[in-house]
CHARMM-style PDB file with segment names, atoms N, HN, CA, C and O in Angstrom:
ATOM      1  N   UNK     1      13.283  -1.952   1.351  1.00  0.00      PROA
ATOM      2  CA  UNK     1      12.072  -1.507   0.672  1.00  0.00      PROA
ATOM      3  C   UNK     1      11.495  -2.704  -0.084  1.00  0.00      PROA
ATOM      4  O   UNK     1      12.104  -3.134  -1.064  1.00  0.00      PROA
ATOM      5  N   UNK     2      10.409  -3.234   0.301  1.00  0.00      PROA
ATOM      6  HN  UNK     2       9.915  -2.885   1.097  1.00  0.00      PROA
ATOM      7  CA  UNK     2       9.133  -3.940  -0.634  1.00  0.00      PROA
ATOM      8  C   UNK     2       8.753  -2.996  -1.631  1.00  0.00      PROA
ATOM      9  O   UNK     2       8.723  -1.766  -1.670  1.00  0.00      PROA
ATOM     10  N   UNK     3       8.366  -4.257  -2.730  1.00  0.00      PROA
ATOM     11  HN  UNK     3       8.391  -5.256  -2.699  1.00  0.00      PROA
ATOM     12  CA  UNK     3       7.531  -4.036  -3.792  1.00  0.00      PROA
ATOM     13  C   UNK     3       6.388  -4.773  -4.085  1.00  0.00      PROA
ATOM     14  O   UNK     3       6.284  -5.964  -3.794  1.00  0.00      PROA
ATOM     15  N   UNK     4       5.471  -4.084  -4.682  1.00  0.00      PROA
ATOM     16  HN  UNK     4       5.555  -3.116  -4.918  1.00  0.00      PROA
ATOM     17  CA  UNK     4       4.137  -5.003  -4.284  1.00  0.00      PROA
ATOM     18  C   UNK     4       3.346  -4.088  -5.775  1.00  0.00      PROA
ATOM     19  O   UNK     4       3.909  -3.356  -6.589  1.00  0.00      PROA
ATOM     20  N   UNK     5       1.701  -4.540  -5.683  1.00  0.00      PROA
ATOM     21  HN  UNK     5       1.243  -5.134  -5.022  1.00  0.00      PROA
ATOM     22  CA  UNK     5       1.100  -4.039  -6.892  1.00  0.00      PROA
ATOM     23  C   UNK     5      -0.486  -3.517  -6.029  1.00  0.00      PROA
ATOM     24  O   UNK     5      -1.015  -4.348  -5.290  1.00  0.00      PROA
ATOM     25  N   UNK     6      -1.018  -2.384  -6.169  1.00  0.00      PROA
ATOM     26  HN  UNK     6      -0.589  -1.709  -6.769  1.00  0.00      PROA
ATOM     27  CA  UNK     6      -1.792  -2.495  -5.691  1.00  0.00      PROA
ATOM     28  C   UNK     6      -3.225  -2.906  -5.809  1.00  0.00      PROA
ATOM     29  O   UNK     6      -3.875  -2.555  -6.793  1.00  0.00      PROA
ATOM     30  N   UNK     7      -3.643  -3.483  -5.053  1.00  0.00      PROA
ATOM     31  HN  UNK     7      -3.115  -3.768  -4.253  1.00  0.00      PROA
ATOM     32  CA  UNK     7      -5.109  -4.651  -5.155  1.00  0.00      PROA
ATOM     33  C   UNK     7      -6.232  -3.972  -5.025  1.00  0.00      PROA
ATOM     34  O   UNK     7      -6.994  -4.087  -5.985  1.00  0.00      PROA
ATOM     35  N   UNK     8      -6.599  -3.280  -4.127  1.00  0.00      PROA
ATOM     36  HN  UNK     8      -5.980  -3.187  -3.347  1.00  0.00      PROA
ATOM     37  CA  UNK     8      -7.925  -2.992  -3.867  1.00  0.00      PROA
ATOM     38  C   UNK     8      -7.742  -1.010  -3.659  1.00  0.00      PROA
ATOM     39  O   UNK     8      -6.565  -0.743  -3.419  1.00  0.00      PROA
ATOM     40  N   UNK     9      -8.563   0.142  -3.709  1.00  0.00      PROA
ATOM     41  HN  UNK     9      -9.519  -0.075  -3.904  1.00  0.00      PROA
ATOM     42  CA  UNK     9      -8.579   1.411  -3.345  1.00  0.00      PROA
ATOM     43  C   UNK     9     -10.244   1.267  -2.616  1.00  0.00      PROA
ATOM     44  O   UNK     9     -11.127   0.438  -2.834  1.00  0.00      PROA
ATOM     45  N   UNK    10     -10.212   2.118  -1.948  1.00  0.00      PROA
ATOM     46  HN  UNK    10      -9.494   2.792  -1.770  1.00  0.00      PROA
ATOM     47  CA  UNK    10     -11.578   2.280  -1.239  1.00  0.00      PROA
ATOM     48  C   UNK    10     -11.703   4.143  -1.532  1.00  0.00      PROA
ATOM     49  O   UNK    10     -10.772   4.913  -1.773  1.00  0.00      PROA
ATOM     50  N   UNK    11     -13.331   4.492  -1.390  1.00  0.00      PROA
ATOM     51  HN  UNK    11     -14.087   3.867  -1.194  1.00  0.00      PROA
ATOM     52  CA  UNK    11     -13.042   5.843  -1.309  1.00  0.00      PROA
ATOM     53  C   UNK    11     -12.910   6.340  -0.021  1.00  0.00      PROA
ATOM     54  O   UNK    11     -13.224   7.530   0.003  1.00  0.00      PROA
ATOM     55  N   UNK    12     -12.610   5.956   0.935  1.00  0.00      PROA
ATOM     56  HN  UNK    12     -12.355   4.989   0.916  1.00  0.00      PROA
ATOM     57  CA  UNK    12     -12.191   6.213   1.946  1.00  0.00      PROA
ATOM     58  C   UNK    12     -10.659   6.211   2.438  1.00  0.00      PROA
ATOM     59  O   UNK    12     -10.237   5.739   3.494  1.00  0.00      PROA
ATOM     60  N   UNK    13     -10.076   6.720   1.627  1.00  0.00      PROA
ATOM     61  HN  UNK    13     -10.419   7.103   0.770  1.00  0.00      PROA
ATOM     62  CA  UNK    13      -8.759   7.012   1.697  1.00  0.00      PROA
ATOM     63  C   UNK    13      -7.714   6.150   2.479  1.00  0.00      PROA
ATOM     64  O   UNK    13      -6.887   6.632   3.253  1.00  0.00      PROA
ATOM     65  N   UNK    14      -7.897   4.285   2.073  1.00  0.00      PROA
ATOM     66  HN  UNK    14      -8.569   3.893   1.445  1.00  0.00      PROA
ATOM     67  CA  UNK    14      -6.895   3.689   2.237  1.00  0.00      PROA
ATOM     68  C   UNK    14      -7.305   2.369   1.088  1.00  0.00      PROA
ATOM     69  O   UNK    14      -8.187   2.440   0.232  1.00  0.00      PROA
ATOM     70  N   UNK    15      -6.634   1.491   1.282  1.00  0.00      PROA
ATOM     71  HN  UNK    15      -5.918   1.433   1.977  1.00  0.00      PROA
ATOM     72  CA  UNK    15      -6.837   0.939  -0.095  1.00  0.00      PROA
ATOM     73  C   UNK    15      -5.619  -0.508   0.961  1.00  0.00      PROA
ATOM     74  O   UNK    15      -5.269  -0.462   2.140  1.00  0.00      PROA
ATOM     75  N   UNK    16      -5.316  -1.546  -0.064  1.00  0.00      PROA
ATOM     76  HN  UNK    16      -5.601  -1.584  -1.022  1.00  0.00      PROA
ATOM     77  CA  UNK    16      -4.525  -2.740  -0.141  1.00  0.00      PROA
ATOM     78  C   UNK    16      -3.403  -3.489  -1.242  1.00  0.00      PROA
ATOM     79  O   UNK    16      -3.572  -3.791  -2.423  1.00  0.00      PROA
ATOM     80  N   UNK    17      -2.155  -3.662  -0.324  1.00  0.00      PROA
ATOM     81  HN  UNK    17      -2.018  -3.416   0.635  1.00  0.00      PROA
ATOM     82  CA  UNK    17      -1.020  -4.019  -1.484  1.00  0.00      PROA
ATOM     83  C   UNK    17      -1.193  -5.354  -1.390  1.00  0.00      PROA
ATOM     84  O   UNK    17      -1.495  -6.002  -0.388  1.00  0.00      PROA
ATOM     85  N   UNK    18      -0.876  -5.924  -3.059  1.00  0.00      PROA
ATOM     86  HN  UNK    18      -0.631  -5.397  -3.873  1.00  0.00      PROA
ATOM     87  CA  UNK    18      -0.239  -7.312  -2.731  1.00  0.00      PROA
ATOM     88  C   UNK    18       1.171  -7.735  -2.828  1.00  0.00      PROA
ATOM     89  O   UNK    18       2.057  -6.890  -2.955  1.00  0.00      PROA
ATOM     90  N   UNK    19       1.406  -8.899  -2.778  1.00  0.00      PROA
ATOM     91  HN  UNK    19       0.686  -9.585  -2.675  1.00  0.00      PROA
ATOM     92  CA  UNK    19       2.814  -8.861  -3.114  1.00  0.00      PROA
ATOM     93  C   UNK    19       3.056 -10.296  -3.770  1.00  0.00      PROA
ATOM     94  O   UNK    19       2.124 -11.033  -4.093  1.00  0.00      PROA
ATOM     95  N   UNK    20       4.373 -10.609  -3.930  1.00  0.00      PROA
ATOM     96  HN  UNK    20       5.130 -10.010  -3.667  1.00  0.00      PROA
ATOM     97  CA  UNK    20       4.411 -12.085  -4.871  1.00  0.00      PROA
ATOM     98  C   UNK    20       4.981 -12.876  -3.021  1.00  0.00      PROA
ATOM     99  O   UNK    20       5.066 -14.068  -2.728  1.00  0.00      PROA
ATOM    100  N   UNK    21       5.138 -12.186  -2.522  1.00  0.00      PROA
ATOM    101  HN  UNK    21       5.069 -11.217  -2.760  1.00  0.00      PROA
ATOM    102  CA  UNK    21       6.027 -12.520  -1.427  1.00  0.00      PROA
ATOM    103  C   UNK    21       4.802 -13.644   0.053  1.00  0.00      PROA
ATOM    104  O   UNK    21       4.988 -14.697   0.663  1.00  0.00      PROA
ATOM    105  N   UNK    22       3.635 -12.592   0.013  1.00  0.00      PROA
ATOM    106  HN  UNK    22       3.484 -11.737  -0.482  1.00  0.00      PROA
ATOM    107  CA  UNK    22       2.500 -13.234   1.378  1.00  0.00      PROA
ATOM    108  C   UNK    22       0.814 -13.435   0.225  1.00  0.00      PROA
ATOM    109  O   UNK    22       0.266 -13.024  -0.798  1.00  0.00      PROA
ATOM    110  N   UNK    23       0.708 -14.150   1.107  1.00  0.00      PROA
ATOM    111  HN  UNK    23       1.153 -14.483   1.938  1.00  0.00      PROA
ATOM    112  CA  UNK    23      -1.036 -14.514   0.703  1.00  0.00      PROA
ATOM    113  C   UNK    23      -1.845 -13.449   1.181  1.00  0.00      PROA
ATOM    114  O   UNK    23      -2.933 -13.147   0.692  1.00  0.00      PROA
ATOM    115  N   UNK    24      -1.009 -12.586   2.652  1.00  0.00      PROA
ATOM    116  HN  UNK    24      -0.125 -12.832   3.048  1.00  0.00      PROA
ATOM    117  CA  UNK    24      -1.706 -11.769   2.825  1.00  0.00      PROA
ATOM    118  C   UNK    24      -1.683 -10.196   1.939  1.00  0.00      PROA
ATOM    119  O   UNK    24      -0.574  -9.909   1.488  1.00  0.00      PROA
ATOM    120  N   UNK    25      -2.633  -9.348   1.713  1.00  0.00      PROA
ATOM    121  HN  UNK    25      -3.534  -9.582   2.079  1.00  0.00      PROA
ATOM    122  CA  UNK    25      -2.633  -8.385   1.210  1.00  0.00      PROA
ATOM    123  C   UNK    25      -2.805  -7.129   2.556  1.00  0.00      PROA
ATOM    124  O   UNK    25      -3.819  -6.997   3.240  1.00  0.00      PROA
ATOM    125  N   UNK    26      -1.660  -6.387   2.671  1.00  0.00      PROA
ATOM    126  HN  UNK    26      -0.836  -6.494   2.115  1.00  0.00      PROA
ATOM    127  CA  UNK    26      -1.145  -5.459   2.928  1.00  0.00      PROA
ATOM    128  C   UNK    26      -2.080  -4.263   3.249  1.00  0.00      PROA
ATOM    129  O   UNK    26      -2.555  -3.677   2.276  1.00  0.00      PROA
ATOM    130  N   UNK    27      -2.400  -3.831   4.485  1.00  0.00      PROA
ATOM    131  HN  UNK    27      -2.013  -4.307   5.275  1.00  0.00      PROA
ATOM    132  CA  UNK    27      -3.342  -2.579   4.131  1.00  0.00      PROA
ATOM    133  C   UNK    27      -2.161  -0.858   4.734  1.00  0.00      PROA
ATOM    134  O   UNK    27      -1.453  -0.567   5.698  1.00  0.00      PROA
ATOM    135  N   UNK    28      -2.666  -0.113   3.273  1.00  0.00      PROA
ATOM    136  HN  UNK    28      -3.241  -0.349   2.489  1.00  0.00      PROA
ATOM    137  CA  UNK    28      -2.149   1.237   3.492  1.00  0.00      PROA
ATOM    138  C   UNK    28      -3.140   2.027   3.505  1.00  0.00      PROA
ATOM    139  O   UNK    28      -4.295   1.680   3.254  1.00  0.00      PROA
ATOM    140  N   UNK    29      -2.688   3.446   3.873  1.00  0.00      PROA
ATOM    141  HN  UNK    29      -1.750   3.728   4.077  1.00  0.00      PROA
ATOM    142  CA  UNK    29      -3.958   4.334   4.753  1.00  0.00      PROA
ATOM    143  C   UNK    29      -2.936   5.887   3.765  1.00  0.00      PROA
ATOM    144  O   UNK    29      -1.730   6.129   3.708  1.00  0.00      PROA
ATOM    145  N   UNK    30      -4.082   6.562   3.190  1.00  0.00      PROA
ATOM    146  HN  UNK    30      -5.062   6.366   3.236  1.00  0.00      PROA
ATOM    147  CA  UNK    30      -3.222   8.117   2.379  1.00  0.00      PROA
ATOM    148  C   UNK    30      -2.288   8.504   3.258  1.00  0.00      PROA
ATOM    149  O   UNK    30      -1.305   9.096   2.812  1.00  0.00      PROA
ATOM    150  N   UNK    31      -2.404   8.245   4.731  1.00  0.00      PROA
ATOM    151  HN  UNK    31      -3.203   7.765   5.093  1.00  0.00      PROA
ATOM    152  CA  UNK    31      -1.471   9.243   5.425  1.00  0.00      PROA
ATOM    153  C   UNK    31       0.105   8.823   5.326  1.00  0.00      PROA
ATOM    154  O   UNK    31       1.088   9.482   5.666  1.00  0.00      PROA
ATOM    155  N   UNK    32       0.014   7.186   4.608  1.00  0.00      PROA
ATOM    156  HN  UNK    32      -0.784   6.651   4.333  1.00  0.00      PROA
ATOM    157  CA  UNK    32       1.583   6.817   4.391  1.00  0.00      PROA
ATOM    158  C   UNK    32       1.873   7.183   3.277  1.00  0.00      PROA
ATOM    159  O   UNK    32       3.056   6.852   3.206  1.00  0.00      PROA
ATOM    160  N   UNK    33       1.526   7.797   2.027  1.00  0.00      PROA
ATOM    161  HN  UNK    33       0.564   8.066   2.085  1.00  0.00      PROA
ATOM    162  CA  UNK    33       1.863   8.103   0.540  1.00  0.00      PROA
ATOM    163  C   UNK    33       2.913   9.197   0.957  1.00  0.00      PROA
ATOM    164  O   UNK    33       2.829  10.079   1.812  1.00  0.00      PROA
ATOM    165  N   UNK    34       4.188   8.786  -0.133  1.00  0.00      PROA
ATOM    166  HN  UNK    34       4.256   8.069  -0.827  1.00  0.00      PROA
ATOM    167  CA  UNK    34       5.152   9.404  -0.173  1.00  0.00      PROA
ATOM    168  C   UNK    34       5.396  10.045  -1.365  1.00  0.00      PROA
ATOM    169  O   UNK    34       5.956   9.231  -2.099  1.00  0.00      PROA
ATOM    170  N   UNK    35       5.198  11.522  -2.143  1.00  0.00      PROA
ATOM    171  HN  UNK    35       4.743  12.184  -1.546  1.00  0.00      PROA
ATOM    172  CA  UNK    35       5.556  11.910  -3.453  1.00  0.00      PROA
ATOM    173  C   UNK    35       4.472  11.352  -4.193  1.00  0.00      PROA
ATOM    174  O   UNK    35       4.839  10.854  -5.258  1.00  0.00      PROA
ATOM    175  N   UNK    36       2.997  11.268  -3.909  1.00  0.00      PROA
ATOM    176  HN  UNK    36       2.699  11.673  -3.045  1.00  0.00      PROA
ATOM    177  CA  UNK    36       1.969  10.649  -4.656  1.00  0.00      PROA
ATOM    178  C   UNK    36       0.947  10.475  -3.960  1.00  0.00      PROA
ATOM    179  O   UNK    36       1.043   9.665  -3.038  1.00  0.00      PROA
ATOM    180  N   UNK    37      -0.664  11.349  -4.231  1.00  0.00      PROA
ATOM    181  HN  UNK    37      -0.742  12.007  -4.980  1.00  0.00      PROA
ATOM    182  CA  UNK    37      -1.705  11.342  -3.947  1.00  0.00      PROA
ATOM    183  C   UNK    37      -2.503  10.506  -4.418  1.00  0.00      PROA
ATOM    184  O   UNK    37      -2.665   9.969  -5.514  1.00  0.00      PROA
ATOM    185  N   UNK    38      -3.257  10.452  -2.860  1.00  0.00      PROA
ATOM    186  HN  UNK    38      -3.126  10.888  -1.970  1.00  0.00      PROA
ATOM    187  CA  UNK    38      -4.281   8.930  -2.922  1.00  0.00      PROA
ATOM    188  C   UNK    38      -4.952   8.824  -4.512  1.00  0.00      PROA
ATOM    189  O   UNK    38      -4.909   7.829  -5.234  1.00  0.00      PROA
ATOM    190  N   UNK    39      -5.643  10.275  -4.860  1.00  0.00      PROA
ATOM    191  HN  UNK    39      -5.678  11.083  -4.273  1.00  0.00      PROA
ATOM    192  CA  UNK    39      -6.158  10.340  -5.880  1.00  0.00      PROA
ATOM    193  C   UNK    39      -5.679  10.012  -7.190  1.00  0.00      PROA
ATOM    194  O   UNK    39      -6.302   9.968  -8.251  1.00  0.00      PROA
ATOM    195  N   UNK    40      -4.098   9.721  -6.869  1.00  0.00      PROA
ATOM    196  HN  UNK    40      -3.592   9.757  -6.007  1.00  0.00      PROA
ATOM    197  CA  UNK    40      -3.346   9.649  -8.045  1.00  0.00      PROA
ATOM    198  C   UNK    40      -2.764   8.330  -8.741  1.00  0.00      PROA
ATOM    199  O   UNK    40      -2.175   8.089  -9.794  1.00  0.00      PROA
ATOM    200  N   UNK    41      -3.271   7.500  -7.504  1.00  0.00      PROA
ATOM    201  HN  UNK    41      -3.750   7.696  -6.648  1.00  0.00      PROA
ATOM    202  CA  UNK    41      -2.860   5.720  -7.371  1.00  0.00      PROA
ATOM    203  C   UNK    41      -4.109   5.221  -8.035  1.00  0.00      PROA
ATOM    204  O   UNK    41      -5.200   5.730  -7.777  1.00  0.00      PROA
ATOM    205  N   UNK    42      -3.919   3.874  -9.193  1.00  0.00      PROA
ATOM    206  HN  UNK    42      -3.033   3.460  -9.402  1.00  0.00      PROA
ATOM    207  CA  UNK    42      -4.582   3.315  -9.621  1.00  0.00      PROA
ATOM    208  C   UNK    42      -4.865   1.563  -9.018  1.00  0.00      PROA
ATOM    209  O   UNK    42      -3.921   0.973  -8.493  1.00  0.00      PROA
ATOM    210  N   UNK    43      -6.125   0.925  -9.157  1.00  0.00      PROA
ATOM    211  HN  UNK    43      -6.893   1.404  -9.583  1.00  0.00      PROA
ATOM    212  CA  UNK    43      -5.428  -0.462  -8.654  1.00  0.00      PROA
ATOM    213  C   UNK    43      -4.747  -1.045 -10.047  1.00  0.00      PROA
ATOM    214  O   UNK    43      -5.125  -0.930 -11.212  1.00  0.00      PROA
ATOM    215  N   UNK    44      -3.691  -1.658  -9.525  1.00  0.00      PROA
ATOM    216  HN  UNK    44      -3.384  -1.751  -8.578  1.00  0.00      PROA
ATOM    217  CA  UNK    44      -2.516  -2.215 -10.692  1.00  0.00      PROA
ATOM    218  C   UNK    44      -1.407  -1.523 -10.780  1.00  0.00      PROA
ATOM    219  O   UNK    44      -0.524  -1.965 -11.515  1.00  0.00      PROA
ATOM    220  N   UNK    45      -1.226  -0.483 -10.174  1.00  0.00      PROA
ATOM    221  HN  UNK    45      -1.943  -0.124  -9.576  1.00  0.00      PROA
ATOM    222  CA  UNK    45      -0.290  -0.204  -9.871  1.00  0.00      PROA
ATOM    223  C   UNK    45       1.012  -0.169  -9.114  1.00  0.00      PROA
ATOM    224  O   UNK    45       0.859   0.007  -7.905  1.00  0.00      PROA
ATOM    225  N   UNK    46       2.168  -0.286  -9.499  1.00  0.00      PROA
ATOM    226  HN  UNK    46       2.293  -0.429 -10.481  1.00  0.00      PROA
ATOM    227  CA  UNK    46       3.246  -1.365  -9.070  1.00  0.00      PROA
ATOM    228  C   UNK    46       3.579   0.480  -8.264  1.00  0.00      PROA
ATOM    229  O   UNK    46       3.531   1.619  -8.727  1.00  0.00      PROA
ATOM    230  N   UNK    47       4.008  -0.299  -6.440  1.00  0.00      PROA
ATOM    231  HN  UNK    47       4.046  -1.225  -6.064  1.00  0.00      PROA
ATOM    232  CA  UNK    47       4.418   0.527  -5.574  1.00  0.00      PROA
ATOM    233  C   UNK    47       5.758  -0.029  -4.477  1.00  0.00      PROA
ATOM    234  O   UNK    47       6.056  -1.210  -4.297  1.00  0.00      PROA
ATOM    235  N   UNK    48       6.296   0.932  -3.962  1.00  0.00      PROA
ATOM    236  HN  UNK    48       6.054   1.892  -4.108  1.00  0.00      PROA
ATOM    237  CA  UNK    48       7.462   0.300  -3.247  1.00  0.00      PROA
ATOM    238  C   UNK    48       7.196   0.744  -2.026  1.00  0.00      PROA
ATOM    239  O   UNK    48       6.945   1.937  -1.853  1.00  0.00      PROA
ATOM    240  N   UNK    49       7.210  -0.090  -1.065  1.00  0.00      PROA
ATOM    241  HN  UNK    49       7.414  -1.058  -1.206  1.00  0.00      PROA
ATOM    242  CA  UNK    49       6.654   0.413   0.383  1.00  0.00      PROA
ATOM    243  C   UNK    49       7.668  -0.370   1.669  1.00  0.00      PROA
ATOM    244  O   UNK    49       8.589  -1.175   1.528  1.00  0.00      PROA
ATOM    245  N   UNK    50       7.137   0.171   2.811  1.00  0.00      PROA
ATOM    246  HN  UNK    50       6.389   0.825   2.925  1.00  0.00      PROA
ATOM    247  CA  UNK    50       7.732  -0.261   3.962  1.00  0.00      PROA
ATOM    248  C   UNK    50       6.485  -1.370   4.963  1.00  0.00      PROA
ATOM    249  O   UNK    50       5.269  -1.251   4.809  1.00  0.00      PROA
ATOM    250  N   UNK    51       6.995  -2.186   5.747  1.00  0.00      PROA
ATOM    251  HN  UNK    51       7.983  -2.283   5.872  1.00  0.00      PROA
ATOM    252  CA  UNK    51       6.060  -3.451   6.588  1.00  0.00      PROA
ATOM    253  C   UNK    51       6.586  -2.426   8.222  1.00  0.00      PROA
ATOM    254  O   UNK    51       7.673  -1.898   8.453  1.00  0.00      PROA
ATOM    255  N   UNK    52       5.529  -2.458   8.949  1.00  0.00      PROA
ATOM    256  HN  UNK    52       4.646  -2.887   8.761  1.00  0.00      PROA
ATOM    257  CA  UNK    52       5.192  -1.497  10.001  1.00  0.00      PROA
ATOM    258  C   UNK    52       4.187  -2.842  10.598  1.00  0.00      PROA
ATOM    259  O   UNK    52       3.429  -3.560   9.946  1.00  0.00      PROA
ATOM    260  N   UNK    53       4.468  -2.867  11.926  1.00  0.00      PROA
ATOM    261  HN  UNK    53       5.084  -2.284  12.456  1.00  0.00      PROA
ATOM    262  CA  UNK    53       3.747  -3.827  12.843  1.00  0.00      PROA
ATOM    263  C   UNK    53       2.467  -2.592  13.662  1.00  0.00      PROA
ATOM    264  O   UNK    53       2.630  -1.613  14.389  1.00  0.00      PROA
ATOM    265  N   UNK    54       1.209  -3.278  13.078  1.00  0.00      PROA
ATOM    266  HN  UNK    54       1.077  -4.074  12.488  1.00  0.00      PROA
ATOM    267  CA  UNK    54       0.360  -1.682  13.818  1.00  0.00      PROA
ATOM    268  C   UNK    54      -0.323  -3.196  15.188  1.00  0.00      PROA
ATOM    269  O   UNK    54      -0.030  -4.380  15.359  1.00  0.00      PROA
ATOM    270  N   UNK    55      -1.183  -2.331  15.767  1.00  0.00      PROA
ATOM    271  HN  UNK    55      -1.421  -1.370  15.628  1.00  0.00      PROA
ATOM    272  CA  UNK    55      -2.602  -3.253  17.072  1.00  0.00      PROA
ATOM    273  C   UNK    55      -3.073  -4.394  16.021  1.00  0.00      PROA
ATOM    274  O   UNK    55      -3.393  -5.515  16.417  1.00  0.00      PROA
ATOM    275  N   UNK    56      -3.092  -4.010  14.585  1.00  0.00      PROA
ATOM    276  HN  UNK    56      -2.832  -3.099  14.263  1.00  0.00      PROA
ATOM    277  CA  UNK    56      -4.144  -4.431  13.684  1.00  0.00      PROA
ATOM    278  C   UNK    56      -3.495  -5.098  12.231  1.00  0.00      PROA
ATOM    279  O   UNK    56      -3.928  -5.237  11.087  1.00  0.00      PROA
ATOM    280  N   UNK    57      -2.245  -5.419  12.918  1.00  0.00      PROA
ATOM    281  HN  UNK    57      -1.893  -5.306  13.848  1.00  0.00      PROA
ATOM    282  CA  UNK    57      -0.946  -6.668  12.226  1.00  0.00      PROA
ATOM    283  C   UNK    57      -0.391  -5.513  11.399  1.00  0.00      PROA
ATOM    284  O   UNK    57      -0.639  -4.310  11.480  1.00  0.00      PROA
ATOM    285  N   UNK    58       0.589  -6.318  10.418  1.00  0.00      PROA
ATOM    286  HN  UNK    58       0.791  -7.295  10.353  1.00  0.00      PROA
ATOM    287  CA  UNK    58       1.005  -5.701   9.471  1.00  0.00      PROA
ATOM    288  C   UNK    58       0.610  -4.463   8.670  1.00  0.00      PROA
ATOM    289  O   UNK    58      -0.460  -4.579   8.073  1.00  0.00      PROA
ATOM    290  N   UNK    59       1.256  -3.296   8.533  1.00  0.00      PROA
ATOM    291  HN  UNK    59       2.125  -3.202   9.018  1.00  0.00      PROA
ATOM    292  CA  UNK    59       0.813  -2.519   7.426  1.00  0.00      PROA
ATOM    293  C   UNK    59       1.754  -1.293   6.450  1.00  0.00      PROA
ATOM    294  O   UNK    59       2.226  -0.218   6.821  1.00  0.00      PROA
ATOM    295  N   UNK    60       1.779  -1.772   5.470  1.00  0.00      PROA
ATOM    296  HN  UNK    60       1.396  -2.645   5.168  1.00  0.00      PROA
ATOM    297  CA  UNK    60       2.403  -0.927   4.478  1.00  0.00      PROA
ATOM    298  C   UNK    60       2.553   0.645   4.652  1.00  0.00      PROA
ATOM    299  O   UNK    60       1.683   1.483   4.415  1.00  0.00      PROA
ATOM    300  N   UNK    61       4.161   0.921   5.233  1.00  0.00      PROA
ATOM    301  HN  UNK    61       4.868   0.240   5.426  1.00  0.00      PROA
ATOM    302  CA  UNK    61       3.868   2.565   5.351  1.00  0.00      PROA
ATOM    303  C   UNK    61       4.757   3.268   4.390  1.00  0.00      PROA
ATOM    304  O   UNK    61       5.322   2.399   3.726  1.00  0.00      PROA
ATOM    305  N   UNK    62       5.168   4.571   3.986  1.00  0.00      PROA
ATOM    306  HN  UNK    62       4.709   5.277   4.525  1.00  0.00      PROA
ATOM    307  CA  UNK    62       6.111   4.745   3.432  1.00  0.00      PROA
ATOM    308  C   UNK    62       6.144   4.566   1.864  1.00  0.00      PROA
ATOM    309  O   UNK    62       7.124   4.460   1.126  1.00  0.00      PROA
ATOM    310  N   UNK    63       4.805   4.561   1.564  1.00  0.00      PROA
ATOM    311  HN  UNK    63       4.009   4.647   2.163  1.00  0.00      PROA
ATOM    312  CA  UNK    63       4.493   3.793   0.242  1.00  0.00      PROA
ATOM    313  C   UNK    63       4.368   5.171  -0.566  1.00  0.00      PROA
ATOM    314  O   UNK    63       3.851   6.266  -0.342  1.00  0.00      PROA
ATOM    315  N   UNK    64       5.461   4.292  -2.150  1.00  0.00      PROA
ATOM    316  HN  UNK    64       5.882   3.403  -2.333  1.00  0.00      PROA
ATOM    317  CA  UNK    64       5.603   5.351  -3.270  1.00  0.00      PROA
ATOM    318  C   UNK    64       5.423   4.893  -4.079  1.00  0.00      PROA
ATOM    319  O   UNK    64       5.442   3.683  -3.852  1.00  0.00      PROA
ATOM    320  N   UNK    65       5.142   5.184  -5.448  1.00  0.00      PROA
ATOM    321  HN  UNK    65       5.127   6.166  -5.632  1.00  0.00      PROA
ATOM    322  CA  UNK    65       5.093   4.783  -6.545  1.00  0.00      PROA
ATOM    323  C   UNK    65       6.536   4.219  -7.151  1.00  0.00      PROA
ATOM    324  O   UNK    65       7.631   4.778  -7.210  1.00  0.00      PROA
ATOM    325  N   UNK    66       6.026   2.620  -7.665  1.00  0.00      PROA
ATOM    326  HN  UNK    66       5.136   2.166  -7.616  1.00  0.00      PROA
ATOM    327  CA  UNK    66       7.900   1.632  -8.623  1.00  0.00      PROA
ATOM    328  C   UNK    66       8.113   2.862  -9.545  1.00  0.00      PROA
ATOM    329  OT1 UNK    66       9.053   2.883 -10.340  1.00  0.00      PROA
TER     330      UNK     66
END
Protein backbone atom coordinates (compact mmCIF):
# COMPACT_ATOMS: atom_id res chain seq x y z
CA UNK A 1 0.00 0.00 0.00
CA UNK A 2 1.15 3.69 -1.14
CA UNK A 3 0.70 6.80 0.50
CA UNK A 4 0.29 9.91 -1.18
CA UNK A 5 -1.70 13.45 -0.48
CA UNK A 6 -4.27 14.44 -2.63
CA UNK A 7 -3.57 17.24 -5.39
CA UNK A 8 -6.21 18.09 -7.54
CA UNK A 9 -10.54 16.96 -7.23
CA UNK A 10 -12.55 17.70 -10.33
CA UNK A 11 -16.40 17.78 -10.18
CA UNK A 12 -16.49 15.10 -12.25
CA UNK A 13 -15.90 12.44 -9.99
CA UNK A 14 -12.13 11.71 -10.24
CA UNK A 15 -9.51 13.87 -9.01
CA UNK A 16 -5.23 13.26 -8.63
CA UNK A 17 -2.67 11.81 -5.97
CA UNK A 18 0.70 12.94 -5.36
CA UNK A 19 3.32 11.35 -3.79
CA UNK A 20 6.95 12.15 -2.31
CA UNK A 21 7.89 9.03 -4.31
CA UNK A 22 7.12 10.21 -8.65
CA UNK A 23 6.96 13.63 -10.33
CA UNK A 24 4.11 12.06 -11.72
CA UNK A 25 0.67 12.71 -10.09
CA UNK A 26 -1.49 9.71 -9.94
CA UNK A 27 -5.03 9.78 -11.39
CA UNK A 28 -8.07 8.14 -9.28
CA UNK A 29 -11.66 7.83 -10.51
CA UNK A 30 -14.81 7.57 -7.27
CA UNK A 31 -15.25 4.12 -8.49
CA UNK A 32 -11.81 3.17 -6.61
CA UNK A 33 -12.79 4.87 -3.04
CA UNK A 34 -12.71 2.45 -0.37
CA UNK A 35 -14.78 3.35 3.11
CA UNK A 36 -14.97 7.12 1.82
CA UNK A 37 -17.04 9.24 -0.57
CA UNK A 38 -15.83 11.27 -3.38
CA UNK A 39 -17.78 14.02 -1.67
CA UNK A 40 -16.01 13.41 1.42
CA UNK A 41 -12.21 13.81 0.17
CA UNK A 42 -10.60 17.14 0.45
CA UNK A 43 -7.47 18.32 -1.72
CA UNK A 44 -4.68 17.87 1.06
CA UNK A 45 -5.70 15.12 2.11
CA UNK A 46 -3.29 12.35 3.09
CA UNK A 47 -4.67 8.83 1.38
CA UNK A 48 -3.34 5.24 1.10
CA UNK A 49 -3.85 3.65 -2.22
CA UNK A 50 -2.90 0.92 -4.68
CA UNK A 51 -0.67 1.55 -8.49
CA UNK A 52 -2.89 -0.41 -11.22
CA UNK A 53 -1.36 -0.33 -14.86
CA UNK A 54 -4.67 0.99 -16.95
CA UNK A 55 -4.44 1.74 -21.55
CA UNK A 56 -3.86 5.25 -19.96
CA UNK A 57 -0.53 4.39 -17.61
CA UNK A 58 -0.61 4.28 -14.10
CA UNK A 59 -3.57 4.70 -11.77
CA UNK A 60 -4.35 4.79 -8.15
CA UNK A 61 -7.03 2.15 -7.19
CA UNK A 62 -8.13 0.97 -3.90
CA UNK A 63 -7.80 4.35 -2.45
CA UNK A 64 -8.72 5.15 1.36
CA UNK A 65 -8.31 7.65 3.58
CA UNK A 66 -4.27 7.72 5.99
Amino acid sequence: MMQGTIKKLTDKNFGFITTSDSDKDLFFHANELVDVRFEDLREGDAVNFEVSDTPKGPAATKVSKA
